[in-house]
C-alpha positions, -999 to +999 in steps of 0.1 A: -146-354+170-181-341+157-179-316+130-201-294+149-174-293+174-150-285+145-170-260+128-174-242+164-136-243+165-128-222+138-094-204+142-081-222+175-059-251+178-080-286+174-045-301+188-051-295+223-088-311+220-065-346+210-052-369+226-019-381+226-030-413+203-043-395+180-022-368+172+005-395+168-016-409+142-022-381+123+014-371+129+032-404+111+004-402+083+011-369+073+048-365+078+054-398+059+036-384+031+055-356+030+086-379+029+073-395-002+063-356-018+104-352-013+112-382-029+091-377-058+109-346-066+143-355-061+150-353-099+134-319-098+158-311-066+189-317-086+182-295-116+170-268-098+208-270-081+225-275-111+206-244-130+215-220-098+247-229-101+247-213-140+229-186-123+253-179-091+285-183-119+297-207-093+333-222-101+344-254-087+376-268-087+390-284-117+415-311-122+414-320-158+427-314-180+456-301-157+455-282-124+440-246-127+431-252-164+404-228-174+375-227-156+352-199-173+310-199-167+295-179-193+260-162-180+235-173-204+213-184-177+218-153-157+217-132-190+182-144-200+163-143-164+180-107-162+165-097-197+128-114-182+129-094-146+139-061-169+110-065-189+083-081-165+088-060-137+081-024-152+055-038-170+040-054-142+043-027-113+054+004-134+021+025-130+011+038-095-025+023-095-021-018-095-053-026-094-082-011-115-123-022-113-135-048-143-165-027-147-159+003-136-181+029-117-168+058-088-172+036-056-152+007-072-126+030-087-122+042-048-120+010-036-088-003-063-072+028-056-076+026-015-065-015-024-029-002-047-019+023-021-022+001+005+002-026-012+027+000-023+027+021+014+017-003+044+030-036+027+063-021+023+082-055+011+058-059-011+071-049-043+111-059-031+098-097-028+078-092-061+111-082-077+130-110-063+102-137-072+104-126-107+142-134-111+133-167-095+109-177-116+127-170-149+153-191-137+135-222-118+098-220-132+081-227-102+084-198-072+056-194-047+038-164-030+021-165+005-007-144+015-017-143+050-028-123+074+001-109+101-001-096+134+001-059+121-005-063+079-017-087+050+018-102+042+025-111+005+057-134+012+082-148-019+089-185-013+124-198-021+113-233-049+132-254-026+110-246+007+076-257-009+072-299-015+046-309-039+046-342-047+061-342-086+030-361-099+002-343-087-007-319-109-024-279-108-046-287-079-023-309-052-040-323-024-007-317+000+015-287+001+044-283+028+057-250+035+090-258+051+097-230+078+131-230+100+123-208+134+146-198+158+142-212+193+128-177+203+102-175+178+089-213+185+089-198+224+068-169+214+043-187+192+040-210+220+035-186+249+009-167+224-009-200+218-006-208+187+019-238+191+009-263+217+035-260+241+060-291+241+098-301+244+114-295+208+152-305+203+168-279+182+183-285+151+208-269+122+184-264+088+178-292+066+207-294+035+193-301+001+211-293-030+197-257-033+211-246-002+243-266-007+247-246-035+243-212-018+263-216+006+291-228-017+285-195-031+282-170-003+311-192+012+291-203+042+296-226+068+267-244+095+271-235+130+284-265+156+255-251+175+220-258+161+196-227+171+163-231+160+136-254+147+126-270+112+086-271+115+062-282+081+033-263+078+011-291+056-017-281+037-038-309+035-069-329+038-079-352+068-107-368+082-112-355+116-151-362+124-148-401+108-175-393+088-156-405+053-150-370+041-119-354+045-121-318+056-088-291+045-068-285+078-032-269+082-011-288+103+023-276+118+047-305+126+084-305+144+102-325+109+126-336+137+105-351+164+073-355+144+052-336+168+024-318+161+026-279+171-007-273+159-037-284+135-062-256+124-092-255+099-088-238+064-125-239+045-134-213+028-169-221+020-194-253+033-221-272+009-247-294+025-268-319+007-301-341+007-317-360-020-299-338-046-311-305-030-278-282-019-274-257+005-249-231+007-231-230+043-234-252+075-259-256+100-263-280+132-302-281+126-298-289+093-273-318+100-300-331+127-326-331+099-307-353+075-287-330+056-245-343+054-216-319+045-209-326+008-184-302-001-158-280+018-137-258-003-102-250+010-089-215+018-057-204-008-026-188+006-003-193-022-001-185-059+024-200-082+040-180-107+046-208-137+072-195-159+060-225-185+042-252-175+059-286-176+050-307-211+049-340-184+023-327-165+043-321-134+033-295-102+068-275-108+071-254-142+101-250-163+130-222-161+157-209-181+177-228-158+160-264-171+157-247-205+193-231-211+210-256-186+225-280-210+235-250-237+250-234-210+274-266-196+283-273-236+289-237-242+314-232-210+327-269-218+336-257-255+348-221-244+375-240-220+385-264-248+397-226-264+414-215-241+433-242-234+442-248-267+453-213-269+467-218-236+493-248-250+499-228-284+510-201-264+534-216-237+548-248-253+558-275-234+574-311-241+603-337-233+646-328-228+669-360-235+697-368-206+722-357-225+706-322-229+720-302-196+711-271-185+728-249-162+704-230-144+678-254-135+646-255-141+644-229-169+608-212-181+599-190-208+609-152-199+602-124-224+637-109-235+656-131-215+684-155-230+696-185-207+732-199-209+731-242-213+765-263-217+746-288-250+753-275-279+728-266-311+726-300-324+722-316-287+692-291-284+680-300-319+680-338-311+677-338-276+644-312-270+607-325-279+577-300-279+543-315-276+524-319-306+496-290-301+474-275-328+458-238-326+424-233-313+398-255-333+378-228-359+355-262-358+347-255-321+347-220-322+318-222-350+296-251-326+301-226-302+284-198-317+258-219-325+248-231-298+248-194-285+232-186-310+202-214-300+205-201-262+202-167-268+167-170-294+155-196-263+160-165-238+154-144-263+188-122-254+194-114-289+209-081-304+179-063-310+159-073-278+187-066-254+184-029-271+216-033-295+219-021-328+215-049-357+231-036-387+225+001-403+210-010-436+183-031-415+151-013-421+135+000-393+099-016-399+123-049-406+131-044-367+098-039-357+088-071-374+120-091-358+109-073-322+075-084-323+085-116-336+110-120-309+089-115-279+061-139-288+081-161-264+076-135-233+044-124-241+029-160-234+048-161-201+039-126-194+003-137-193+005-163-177+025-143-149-003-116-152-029-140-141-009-152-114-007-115-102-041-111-108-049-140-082-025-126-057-039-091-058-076-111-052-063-128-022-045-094-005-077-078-013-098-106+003-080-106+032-088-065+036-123-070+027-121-094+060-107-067+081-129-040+065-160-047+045-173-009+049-139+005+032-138-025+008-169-033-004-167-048-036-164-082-050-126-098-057-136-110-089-141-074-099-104-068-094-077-068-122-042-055-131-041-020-143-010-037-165-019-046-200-011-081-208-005-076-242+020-049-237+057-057-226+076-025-235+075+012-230+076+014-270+047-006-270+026+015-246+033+044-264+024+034-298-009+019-286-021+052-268-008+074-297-028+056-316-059+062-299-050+098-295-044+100-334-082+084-337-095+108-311-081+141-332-096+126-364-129+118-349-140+142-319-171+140-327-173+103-314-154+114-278-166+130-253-143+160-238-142+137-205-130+110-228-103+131-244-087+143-214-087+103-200-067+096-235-046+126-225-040+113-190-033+078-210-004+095-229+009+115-198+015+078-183+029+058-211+057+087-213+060+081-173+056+119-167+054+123-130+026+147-119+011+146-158-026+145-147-023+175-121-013+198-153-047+186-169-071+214-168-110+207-170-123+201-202-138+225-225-150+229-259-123+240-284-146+272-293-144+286-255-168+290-233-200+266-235-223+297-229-211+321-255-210+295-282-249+292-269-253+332-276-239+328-307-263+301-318-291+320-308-283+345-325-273+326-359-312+313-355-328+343-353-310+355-384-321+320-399-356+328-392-360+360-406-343+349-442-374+323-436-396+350-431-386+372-467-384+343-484-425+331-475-427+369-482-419+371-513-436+338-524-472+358-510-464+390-532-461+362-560-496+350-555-512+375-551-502+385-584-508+358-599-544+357-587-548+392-602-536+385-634-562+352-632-594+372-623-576+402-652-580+371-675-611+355-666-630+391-676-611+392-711-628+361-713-658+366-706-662+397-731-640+373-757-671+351-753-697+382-757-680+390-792-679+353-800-718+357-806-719+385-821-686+384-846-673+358-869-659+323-871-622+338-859-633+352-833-640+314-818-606+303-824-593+336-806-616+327-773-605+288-773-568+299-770-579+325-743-594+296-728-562+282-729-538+306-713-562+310-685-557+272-681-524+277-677-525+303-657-544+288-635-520+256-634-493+282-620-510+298-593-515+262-578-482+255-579-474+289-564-500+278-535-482+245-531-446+262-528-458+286-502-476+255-480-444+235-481-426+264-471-451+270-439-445+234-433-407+236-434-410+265-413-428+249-385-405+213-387-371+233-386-382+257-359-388+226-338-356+213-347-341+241-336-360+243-298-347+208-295-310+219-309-309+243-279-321+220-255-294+199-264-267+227-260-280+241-226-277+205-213-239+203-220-240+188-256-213+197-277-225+225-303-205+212-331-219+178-328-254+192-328-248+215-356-232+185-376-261+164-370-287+193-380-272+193-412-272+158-418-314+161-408-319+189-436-314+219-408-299+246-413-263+244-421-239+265-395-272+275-377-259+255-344 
């Protein structure tokens, strides 16, 4: 098949184009190598029964070491994936907006907020499934979520561990994923009569057992049907070589695991490259092809997202749960716990060996509170003739390994006093507390982010598939989606002592927020204390000193009373000079008839004019200074009345008057003048 014929095809069922031969082909390749993906996993099978037994509290029979001998499960496991769904999921989903823009900006805040009340009101599992997955993936470390379109909806659906195959070894990015999916024989009719499965004869069959699904039915107590009533079809995810070409494109194909019929094979790229000599070209085109170009690249369309709980340290597909993690504590823990009680259990009600010559007349005779029973041996026969076992008291040896290793399980799942909200001691101090909390979460907080970027995918893919449906409404790009959850914050406590912060740093500092910025940090609070309504009691924001326009009267008129202490001040320093240049002139005439004496009187009279000379030097030195001061005062004049025009600009355009007035002072304006 030509890839132009392929490419054409996009969205309809390439099985019907096939022939019988070659859907046979592709068939055995691809449902063989799904065999091999469940083989590879086996291991991984087993444990993941094994820690949902722990989970479940599932109790099997036991015959050792006696019938009915204690049998007690103690929920470690189910303890610490309880403690991680507590935690995750308000911190996760607790605010009303999910999603929030990267960078911000009214049309994209629209758009996040159109996307978050469409996945809390028209996907209305949505946030059931997500509470469900996250139980899951504390306890197994590998659940899966599928986003697809559906006939009415985007569909976010939580897949049970067991249902996806990877093959163990592949790694992040596997080549192969099979979603197996058991349908009824009324769904596999409808798909068929709608098209989407090539219509064919399919033998019914009961669901596939594996040791996950042996294990819930032990616990529900359920029991297969004689009657098989649907259909066990594998919806691979894979790559194949349809055109011959040597490339293998992405394709989903859905096969009958039963008969190994194909139901249908369908294309899933999400974007084309084409190449010549080095020089690539975004997307496909026939007349390129013709012209020499070849298809270098196809990138396959996601559906799933894993939620890792911690990946695996051998490189594996499938992370690591409590169940894995706290598995083995949990076995020794129950295994020592029985020991205990059945210890106590022998202490209690003693058992042992009569000799034949011991008789009793009642028969078989058992221990009966206040009850004495008649026997026809005597005191010594019963001395000689009765044997009690040998037992001890409950071991203190495995009581203490016992608490130990609870002690390991519960910093593992961190399930400790303090984080399961207990109180540690009353002469613990309480910044001690805070340490040992902070200290004790490290552990979450490193899965929390890894589950936050999972969400974050998942969110990108619902909102992808909208954007599809309607690129007017959602217009941005999905990269410029995140979580409106902090990553960094697991607990309400936490929340509240961040945004107190910031509101303690906004009081100290208004000057550095804007009112618009305040009442966001105010909105902030309102949240973290999960106040319903909060922001609707949030009024507009306004300066603390009232209304913007009066505090602009009363700046006015502060200047105009600045001005006119300018104005007696340059006054004043006039009336100064002009004295000064009287006394001057008043001087320079003594003087001059101080000189006319000088000729006619005697040698005193020449020392007398010298110091005239003198004063009038001085004299002289003063008024220029007085000229000096009254310039620099023009000057100032001029320079502060244009600071002030552009103060009041400022104001009228909505700046904060004390910011201005703050700033004016800092510049050598006028202090309290704006």
């Amino acid at each position: 098949m030509k890839f132009e014929t392929i490419f054409n095809a996009q969205g309809d069922n390439l099985a019907e184009q096939l022939t019988d031969e070659e859907l046979g082909k592709i068939s055995a390749s691809v449902h063989q190598g799904y065999k091999d993906d469940r083989t590879s996993r086996a291991g991984w099978e087993a444990q993941n029964a094994e820690g949902l037994k722990l989970a479940l509290q599932l109790k099997e029979n036991k015959s050792f070491p006696w019938e009915n001998s204690a049998n007690v499960k103690v929920p470690l496991v189910a303890m610490s994936c309880v403690q991680y769904n507590a935690r995750a999921y308000s911190a996760l989903i607790g605010n009303d907006d999910l999603v929030k823009p990267v960078n911000g900006g009214e049309e994209a805040f629209r758009v996040t907020n159109q996307t978050s009340n469409y996945i809390r009101h028209e996907m209305e599992d949505w946030e059931q499934n997500h509470d469900q997955m996250l139980i899951m993936q504390a306890l197994t470390g590998c659940p899966v979520k599928k986003t697809h379109k559906g006939y009415e909806n985007v569909k976010s659906e939580v897949i049970l561990p067991d249902r996806i195959v990877v093959n163990y070894f592949s790694g992040n990015k596997p080549e192969r994923l099979t979603h197996r999916i058991y349908y009824s024989e009324n769904e596999i009719k409808e798909l068929q009569l709608s098209g989407f499965f090539r219509e064919c004869e399919l033998q019914a069959v009961n669901p596939e057992s594996t040791p996950t699904t042996d294990v819930s039915d032990k616990a529900h107590g359920e029991v297969k049907t004689a009657n098989p009533e649907g259909h066990e079809i594998l919806e691979v995810h894979c790559l194949w070589d349809m055109d011959g070409d040597g490339l293998k494109e992405p394709y989903i194909i859905h096969i009958d695991d039963d008969s190994g019929k194909i139901l249908r094979i369908s294309t899933r790229w999400e974007s084309i490259r084409m190449a010549k000599k080095g020089k690539i070209i975004e997307g496909y085109d026939a007349g390129l092809e013709k012209a020499g170009y070849k298809v270098c690249k196809i990138t396959p369309e996601t559906f799933f997202t894993k939620y890792e709980f911690i990946p695996s340290p051998d490189g594996s597909w499938y992370g690591i749960g409590f169940g894995s993690l706290l598995g083995p504590i949990n076995k020794a823990v129950d295994s020592l716990l029985n020991q205990l009680i059945d210890a106590g259990t022998l202490a209690t009600v003693s058992g042992g060996m009569l000799a034949r010559n011991v008789r009793v007349r009642s028969g078989k005779v058992g221990v009966i509170p206040g009850k004495w029973v008649r026997t026809e041996a005597n005191a010594q026969d019963l001395a000689k003739g009765v044997f009690p076992w040998p037992t001890k008291e409950p071991s203190s040896v495995l009581f203490a390994l016992m608490q130990f290793l609870m002690q390991m399980g519960e910093r593992l799942g961190s399930v400790t006093e303090a984080m399961t909200g207990e109180n540690p001691g009353q002469n613990q101090a309480a910044t001690t507390t805070m340490a040992v909390l902070e200290q004790g979460s490290q552990v979450h907080n490193s899965i929390y982010k890894r589950t936050f970027r999972a969400m974050t995918n998942e969110m990108r893919l619902i909102y992808k598939f909208l954007a599809e449906e309607n690129r007017e409404v959602y217009n941005i790009d999905p990269k410029d989606i995140m979580l409106t959850a902090d990553p960094t914050v697991m607990s309400q406590s936490q929340r509240i002592a961040k945004v107190q912060a910031l509101k303690e740093s906004a009081a100290m500092q208004p000057n550095l927020y804007g009112f618009e910025s305040i009442k966001k940090i105010e909105s902030m609070w309102l949240e973290a204390l999960q106040i319903a309504g909060g922001n609707e009691l949030l009024a507009e924001a306004q300066p603390a000193g009232g209304d913007p326009k009066m505090a602009i009267e009363q700046e006015k008129l502060k200047l105009d009373q600045w001005r006119a202490q300018q104005d007696n001040e340059i006054q004043e320093a006039r009336v100064k000079l002009e004295s000064l240049n009287t006394i001057s002139n008043t001087e320079k005439r003594l003087a001059e008839i101080d000189k006319i004496n000088s000729e006619i009187g005697q040698g005193e009279a020449k020392v007398l004019i010298e110091k005239q000379r003198e004063n009038l030097n001085s004299v002289k030195q003063e008024a220029e200074s007085i000229l000096k001061v009254y310039s620099a005062a023009s000057d100032d004049r001029a320079q502060k009345q244009d600071m002030m025009s552009q103060a009041q600009a400022a104001i009228e355009q909505g700046a904060d008057p004390r910011a201005v007035s703050q700033r004016m002072s800092e510049m050598g304006g006028p202090n309290g003048a704006v």
